[in-house]
N, CA, C and O of each residue as an XYZ file, in Angstrom:
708
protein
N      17.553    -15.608    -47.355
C      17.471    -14.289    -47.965
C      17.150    -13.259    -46.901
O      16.690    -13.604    -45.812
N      17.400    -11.948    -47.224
C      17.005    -11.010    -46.096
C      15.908    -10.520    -46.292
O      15.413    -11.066    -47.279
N      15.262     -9.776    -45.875
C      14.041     -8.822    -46.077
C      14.563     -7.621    -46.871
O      15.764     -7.353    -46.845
N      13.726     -6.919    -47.548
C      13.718     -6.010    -48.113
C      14.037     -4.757    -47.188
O      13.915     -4.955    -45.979
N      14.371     -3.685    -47.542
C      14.957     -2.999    -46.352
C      13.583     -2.078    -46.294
O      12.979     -2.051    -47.366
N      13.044     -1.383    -45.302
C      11.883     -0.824    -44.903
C      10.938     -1.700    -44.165
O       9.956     -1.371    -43.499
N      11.352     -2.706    -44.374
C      10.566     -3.919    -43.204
C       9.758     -4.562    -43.989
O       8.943     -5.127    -43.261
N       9.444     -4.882    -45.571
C       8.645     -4.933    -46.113
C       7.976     -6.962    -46.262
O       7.371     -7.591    -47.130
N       8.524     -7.286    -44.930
C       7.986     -8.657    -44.718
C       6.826     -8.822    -44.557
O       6.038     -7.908    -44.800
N       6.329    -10.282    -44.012
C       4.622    -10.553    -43.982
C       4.951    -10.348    -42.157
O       5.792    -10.643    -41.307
N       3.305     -9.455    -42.355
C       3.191     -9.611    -41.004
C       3.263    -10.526    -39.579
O       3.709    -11.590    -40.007
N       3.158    -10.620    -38.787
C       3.678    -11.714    -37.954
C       2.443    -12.515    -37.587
O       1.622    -11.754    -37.074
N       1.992    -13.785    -37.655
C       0.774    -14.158    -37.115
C       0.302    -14.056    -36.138
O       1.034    -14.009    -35.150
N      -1.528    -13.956    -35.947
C      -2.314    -13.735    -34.913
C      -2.045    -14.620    -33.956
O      -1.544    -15.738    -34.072
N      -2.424    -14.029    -32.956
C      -2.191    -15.132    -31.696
C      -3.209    -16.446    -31.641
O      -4.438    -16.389    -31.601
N      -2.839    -16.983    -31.645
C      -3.559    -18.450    -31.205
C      -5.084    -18.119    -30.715
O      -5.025    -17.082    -30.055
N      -6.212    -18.527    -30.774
C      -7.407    -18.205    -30.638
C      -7.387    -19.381    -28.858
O      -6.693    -20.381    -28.675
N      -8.315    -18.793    -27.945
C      -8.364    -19.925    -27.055
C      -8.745    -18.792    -26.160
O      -8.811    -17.612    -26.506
N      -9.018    -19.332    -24.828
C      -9.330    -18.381    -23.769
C      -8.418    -18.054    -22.893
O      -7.637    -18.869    -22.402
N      -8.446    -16.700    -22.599
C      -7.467    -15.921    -21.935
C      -6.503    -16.527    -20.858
O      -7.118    -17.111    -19.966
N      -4.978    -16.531    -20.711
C      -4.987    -17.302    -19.754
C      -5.179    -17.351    -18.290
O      -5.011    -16.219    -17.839
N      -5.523    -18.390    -17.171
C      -6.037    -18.092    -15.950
C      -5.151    -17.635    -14.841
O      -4.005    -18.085    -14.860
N      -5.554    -16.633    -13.659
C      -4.689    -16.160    -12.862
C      -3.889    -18.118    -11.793
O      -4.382    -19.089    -11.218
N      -2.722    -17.684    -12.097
C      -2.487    -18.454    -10.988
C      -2.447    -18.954     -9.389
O      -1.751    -18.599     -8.438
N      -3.290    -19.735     -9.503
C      -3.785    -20.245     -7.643
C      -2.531    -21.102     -6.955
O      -1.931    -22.063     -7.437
N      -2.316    -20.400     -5.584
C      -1.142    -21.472     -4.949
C      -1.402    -23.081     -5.085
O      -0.477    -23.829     -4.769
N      -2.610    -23.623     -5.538
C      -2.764    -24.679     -5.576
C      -2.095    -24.805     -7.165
O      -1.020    -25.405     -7.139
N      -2.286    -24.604     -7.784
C      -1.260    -24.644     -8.767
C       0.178    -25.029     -9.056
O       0.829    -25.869     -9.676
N       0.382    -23.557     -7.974
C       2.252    -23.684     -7.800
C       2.332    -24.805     -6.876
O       3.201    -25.616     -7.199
N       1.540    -25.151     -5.592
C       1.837    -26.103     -5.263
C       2.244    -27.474     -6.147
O       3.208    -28.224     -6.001
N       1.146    -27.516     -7.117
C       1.302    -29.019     -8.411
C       2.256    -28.715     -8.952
O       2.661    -29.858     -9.165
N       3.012    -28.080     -9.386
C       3.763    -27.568    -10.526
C       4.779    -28.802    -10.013
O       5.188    -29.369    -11.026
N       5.284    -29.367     -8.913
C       6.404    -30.003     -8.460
C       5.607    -31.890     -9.254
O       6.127    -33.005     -9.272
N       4.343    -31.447     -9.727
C       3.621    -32.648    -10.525
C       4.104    -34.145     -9.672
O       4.310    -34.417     -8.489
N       4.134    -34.620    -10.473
C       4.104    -36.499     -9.693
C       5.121    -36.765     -8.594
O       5.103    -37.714     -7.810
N       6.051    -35.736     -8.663
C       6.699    -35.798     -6.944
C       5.718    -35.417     -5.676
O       5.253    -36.074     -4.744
N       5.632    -34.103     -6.067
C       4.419    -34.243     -5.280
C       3.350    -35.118     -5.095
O       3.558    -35.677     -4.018
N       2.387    -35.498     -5.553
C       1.975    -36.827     -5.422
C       2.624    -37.845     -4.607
O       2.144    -38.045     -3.491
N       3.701    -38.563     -5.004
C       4.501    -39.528     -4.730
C       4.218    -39.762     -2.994
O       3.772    -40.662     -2.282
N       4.759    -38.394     -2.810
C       5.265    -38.032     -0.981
C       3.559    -37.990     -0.536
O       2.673    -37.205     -0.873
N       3.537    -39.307      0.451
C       2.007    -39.167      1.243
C       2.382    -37.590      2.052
O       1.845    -36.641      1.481
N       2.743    -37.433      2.582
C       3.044    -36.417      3.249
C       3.078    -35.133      2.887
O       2.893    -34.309      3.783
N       3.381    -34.529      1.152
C       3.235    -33.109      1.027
C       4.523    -33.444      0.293
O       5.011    -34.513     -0.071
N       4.975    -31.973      0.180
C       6.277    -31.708     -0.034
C       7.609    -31.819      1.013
O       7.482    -31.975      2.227
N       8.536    -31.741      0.512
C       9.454    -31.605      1.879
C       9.889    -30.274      1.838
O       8.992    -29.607      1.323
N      11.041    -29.440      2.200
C      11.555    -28.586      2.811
C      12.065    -27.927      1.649
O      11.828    -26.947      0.943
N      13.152    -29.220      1.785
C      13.909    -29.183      0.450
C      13.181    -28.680     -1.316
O      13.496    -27.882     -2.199
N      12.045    -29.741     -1.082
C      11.392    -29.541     -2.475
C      10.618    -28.051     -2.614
O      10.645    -27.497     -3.713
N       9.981    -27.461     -1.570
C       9.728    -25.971     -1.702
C      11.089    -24.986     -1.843
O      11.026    -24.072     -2.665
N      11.912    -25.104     -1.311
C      12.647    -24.461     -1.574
C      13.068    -24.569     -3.054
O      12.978    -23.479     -3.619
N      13.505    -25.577     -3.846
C      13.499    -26.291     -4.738
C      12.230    -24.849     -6.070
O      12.611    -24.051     -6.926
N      11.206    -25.091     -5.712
C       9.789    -24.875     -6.319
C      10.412    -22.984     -5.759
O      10.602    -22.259     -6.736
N      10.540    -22.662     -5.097
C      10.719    -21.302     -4.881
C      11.974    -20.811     -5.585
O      11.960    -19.610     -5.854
N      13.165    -21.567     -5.973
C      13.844    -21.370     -6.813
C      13.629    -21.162     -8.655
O      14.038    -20.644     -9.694
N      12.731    -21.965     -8.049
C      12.641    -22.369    -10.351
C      11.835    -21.393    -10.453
O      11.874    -20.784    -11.522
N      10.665    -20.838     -9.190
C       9.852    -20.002     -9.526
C      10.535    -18.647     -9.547
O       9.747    -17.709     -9.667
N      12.074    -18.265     -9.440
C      12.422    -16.740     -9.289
C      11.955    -15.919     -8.846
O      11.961    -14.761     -9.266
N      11.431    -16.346     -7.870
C      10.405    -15.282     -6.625
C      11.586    -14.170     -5.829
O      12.415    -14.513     -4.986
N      11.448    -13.273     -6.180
C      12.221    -12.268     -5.773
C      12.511    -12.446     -3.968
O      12.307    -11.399     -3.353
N      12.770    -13.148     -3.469
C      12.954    -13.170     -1.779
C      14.029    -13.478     -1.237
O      14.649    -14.463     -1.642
N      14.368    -12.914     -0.479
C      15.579    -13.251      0.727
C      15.599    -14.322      1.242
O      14.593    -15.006      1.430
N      16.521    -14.575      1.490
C      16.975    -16.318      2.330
C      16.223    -16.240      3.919
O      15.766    -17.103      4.669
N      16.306    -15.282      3.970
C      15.134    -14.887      5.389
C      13.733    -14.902      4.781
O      13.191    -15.873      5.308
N      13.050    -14.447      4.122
C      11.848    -14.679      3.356
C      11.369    -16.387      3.480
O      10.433    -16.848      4.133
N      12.405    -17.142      2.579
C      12.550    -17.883      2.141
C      11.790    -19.092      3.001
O      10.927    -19.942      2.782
N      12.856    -18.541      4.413
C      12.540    -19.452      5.954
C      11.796    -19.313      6.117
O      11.031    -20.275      6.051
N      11.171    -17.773      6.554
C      10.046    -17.479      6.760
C       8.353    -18.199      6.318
O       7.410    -18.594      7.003
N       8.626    -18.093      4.719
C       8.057    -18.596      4.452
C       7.684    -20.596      4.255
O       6.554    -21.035      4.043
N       8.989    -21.500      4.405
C       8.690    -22.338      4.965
C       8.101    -22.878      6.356
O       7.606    -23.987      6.553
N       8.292    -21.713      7.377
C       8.296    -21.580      8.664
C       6.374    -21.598      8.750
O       5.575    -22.276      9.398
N       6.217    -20.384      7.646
C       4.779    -20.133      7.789
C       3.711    -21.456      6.954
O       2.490    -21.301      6.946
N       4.251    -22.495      6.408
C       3.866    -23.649      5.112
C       3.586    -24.818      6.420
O       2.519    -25.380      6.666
N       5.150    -24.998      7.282
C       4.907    -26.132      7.766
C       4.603    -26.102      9.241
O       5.382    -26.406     10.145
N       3.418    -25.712      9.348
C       2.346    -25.483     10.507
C       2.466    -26.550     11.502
O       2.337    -26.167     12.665
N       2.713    -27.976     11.298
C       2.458    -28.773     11.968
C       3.850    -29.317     12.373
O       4.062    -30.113     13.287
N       4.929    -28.658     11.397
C       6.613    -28.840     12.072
C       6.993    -30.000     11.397
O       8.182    -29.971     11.083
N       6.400    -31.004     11.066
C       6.768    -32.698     10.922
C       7.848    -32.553      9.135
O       8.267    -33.610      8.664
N       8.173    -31.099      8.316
C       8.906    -30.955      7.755
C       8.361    -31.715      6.497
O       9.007    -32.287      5.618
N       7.087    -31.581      6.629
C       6.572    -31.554      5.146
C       5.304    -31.125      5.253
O       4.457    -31.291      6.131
N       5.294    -30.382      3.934
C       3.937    -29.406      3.806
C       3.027    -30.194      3.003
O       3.376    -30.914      2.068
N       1.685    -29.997      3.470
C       0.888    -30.266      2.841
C      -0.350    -29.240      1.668
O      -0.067    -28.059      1.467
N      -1.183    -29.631      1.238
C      -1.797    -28.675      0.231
C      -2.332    -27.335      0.756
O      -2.276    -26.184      0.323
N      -2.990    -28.029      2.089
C      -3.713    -27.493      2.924
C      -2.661    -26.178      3.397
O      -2.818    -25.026      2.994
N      -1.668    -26.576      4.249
C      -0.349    -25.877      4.701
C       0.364    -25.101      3.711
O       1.030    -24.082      3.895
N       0.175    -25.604      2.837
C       1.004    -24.857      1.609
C       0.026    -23.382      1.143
O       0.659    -22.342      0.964
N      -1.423    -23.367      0.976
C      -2.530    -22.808      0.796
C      -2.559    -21.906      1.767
O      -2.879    -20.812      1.300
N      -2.304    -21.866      3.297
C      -2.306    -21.099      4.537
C      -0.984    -20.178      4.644
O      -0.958    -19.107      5.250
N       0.124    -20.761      3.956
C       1.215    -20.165      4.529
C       1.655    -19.549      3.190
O       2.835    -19.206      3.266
N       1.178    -19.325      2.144
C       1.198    -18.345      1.032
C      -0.141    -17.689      1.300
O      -0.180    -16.880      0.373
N      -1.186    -17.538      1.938
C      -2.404    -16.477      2.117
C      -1.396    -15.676      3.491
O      -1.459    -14.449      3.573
N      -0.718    -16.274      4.266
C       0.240    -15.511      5.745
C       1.093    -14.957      4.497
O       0.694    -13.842      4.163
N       2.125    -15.424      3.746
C       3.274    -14.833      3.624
C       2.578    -13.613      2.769
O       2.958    -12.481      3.069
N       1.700    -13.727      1.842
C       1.096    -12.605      1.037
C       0.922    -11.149      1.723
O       1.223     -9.997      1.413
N       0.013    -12.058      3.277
C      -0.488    -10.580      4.083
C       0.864    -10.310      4.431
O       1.432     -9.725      3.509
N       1.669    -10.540      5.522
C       2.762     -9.942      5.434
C       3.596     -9.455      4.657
O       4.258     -8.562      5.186
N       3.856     -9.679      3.566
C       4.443     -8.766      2.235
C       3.408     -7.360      2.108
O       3.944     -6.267      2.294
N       1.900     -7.414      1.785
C       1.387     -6.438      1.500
C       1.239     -5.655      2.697
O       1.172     -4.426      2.673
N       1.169     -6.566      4.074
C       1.232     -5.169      5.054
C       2.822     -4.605      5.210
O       2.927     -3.379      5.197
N       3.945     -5.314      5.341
C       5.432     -4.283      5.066
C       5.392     -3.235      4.255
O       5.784     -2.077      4.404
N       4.583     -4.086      2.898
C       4.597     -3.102      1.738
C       4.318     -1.533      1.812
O       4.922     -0.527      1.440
N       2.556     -1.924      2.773
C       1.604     -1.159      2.920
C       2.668      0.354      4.049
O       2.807      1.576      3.997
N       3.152     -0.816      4.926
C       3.200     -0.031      6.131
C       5.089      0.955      5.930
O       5.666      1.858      6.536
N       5.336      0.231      4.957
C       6.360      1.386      3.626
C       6.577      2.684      3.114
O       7.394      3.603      3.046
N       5.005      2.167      2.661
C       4.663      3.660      2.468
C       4.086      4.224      2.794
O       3.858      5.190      2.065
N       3.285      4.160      4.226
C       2.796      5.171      5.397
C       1.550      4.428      5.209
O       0.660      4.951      5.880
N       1.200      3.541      4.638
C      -0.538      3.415      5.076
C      -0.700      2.192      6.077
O      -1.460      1.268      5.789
N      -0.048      2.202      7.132
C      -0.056      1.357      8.667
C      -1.803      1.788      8.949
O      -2.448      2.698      8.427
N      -2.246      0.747      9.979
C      -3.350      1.250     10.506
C      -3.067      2.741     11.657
O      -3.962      3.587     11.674
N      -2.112      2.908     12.343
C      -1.527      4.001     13.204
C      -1.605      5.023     12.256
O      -2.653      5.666     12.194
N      -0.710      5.277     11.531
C      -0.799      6.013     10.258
C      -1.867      6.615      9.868
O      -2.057      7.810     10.095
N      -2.838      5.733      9.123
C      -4.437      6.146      9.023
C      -5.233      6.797      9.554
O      -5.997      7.639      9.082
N      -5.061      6.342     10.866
C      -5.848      6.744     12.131
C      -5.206      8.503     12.665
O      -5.769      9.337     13.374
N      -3.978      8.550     12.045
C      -3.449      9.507     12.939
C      -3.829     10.570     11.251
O      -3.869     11.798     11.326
N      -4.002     10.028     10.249
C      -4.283     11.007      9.220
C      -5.911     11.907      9.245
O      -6.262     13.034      8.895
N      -6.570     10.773      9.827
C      -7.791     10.980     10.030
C      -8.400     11.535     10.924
O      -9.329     12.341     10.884
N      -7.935     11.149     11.632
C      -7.759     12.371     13.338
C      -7.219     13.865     13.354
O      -7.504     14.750     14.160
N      -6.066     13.940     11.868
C      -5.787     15.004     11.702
C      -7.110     15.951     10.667
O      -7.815     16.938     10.873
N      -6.992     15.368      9.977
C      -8.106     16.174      8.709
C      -9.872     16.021     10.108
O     -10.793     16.782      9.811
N     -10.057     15.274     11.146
C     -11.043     15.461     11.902
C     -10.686     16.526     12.560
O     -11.699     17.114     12.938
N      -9.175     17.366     13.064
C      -9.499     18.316     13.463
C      -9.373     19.460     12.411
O     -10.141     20.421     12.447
N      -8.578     19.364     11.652
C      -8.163     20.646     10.751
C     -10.241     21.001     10.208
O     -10.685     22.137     10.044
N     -10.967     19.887     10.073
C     -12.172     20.869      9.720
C     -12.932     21.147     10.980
O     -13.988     21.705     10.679
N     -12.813     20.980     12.261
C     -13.263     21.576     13.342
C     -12.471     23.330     13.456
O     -12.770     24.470     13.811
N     -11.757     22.851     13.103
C     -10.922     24.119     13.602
C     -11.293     24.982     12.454
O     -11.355     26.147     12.847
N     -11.586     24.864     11.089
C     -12.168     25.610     10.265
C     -13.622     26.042     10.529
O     -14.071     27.123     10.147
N     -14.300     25.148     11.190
C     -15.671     25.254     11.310
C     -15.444     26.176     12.278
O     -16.184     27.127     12.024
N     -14.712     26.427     13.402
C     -14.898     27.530     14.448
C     -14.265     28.495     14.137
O     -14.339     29.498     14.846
N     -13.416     28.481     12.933
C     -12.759     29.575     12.257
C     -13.999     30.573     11.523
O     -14.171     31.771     11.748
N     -14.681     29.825     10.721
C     -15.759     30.117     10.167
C     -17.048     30.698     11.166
O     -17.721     31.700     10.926
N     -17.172     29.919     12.172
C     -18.165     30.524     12.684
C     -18.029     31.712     13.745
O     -18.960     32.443     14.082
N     -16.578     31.792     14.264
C     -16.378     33.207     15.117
C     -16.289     34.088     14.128
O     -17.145     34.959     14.278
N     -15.590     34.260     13.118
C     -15.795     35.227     11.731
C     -17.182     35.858     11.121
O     -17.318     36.896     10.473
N     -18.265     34.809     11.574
C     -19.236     35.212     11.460
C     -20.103     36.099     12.237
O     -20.882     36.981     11.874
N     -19.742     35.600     13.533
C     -20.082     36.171     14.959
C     -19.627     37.343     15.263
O     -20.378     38.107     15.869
N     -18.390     37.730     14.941
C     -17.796     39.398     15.176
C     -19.004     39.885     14.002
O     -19.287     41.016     14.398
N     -19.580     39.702     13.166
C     -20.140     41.051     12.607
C     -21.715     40.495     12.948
O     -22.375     40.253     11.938
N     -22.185     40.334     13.853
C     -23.371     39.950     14.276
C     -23.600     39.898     15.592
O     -24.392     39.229     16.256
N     -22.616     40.876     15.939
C     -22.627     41.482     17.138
C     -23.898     42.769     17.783
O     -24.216     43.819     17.224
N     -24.277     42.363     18.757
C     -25.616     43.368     18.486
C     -25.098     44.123     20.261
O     -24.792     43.409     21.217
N     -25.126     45.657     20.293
C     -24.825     46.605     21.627
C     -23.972     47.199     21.618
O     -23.331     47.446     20.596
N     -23.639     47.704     23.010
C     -22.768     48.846     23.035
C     -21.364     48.390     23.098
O     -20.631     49.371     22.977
N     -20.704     47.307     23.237
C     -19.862     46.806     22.843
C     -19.470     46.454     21.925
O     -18.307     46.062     22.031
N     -19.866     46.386     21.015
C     -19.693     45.207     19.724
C     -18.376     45.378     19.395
O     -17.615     44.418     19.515
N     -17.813     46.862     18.840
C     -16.595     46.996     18.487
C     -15.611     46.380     18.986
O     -14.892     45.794     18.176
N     -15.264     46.305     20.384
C     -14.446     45.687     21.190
C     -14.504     43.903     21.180
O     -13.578     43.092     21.158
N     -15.666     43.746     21.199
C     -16.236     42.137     20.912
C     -15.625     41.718     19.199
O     -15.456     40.568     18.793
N     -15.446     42.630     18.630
C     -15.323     42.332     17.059
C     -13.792     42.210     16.906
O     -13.213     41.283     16.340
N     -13.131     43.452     17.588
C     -11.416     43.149     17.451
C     -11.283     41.664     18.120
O     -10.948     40.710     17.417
N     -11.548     41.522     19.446
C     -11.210     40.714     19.953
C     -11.538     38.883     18.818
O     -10.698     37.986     18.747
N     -12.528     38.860     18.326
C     -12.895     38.259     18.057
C     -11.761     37.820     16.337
O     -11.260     36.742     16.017
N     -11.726     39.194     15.597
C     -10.727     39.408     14.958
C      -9.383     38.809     14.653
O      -8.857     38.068     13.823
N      -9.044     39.601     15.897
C      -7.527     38.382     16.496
C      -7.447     37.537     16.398
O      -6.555     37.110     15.665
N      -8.524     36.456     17.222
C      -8.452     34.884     17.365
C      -8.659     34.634     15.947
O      -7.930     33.755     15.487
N      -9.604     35.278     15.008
C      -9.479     34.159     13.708
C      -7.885     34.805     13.236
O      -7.038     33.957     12.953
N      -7.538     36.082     13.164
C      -5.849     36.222     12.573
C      -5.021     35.394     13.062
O      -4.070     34.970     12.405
N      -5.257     35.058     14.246
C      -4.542     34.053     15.322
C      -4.345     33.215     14.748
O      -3.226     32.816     14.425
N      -5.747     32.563     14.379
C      -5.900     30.801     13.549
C      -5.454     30.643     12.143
O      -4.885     29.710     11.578
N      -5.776     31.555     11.815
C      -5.055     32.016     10.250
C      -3.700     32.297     10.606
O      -3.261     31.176     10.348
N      -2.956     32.771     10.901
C      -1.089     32.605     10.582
C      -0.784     30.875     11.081
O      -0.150     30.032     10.447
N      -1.575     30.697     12.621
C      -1.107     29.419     12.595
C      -1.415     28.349     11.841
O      -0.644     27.391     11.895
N      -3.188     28.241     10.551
C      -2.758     27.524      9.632
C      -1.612     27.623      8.556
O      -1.472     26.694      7.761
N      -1.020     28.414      8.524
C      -0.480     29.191      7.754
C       0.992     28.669      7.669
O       1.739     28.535      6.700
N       1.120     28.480      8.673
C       2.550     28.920      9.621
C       2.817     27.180      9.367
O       3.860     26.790      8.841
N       1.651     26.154      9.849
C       1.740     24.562      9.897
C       1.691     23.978      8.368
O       1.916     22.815      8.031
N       1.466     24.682      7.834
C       1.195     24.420      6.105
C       2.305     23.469      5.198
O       3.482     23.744      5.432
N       2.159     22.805      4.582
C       3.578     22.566      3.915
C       3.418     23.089      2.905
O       2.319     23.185      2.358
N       4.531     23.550      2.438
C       5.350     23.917      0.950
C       5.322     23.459      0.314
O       4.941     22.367      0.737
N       5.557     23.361     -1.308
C       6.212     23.101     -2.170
C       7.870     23.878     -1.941
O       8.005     24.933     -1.322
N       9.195     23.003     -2.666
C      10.050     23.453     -2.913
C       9.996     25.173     -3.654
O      10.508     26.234     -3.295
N       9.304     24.873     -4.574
C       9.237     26.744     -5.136
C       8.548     27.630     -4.742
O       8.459     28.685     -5.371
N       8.069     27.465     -3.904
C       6.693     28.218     -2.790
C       7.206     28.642     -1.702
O       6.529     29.324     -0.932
N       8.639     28.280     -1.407
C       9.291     28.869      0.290
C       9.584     30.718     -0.538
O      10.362     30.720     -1.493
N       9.188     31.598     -0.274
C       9.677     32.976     -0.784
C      10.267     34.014      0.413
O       9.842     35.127      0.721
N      11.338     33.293      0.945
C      11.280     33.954      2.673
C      12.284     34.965      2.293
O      12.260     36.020      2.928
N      13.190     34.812      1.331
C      14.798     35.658      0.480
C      14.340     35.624     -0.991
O      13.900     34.632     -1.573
N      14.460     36.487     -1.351
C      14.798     36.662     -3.101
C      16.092     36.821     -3.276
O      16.699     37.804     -2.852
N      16.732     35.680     -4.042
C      17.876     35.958     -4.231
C      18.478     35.501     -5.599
O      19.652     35.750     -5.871
């Protein structure tokens, strides 16, 4: 029979009561290959990770792929062990998240060169700020001359923050047109 039209069926049952399920540990995915694994004193073979990286639909390149066997079988003899398997998914991880990282600009170079920047942009405010202060706390028979001069250099510093600034797209107003 169909349902009544408006949806007027029984609701769908609650989920199963039990505890949440647990994040998965490479020791895990390692077992997942279950009593084969076992079997082999030796680990897995080559074949069988690759195998285990297939069924798992791990989004990676055939270069990845190597890579990441490359980084599993530490000791070369072409079978991984738990241990090896555990080391060379904590390597392949960091390298994914640092490409990732270093993707989208947050390299350690990067950082360093962001931070070095915002270390000077508030020096250069702080002496912006404090010669601004200094032209009108000028005390003698000079002052006036001490005050233009002084003037300048902050107009100076002001067009050139000005000038280094970025835009927004609707914020360039150089033509009305």
């Amino acid at each position: 029979t169909t349902p009544p039209p408006g949806g007027g069926g029984p609701p769908p049952p609650p989920p199963p009561p039990g505890p949440p399920p647990a994040e998965i540990e490479p020791v895990d995915i390692f077992l997942l290959l279950g009593l084969e694994a076992r079997s082999i004193d030796k680990g897995l073979s080559l074949e069988n990770l690759q195998e285990l990286i297939a069924f798992m639909q791990l989004p990676l390149t055939q270069e990845q792929k190597d890579q990441f066997a490359a980084f599993a079988d530490l000791d070369g003899n072409s079978h991984i062990s738990e241990k090896e398997f555990q080391a060379g998914w904590d390597m392949m991880l960091d390298t994914f998240l640092a490409a990732g990282a270093e993707g989208v600009g947050l390299s350690n170079s990067q950082i360093s060169y962001r931070v070095c920047g915002c270390l000077f942009t508030y020096c250069v405010l702080l002496v912006f700020i404090m010669i601004g202060l200094a032209a009108y706390h000028e005390v003698g028979v000079h002052w006036q001359w001490a005050a233009s001069i002084r003037a300048a250099i902050v107009g100076g510093c002001a067009l050139a923050v000005v000038s280094m600034r970025a835009r927004a797209a609707g914020e360039v107003a150089t033509k009305f047109e």
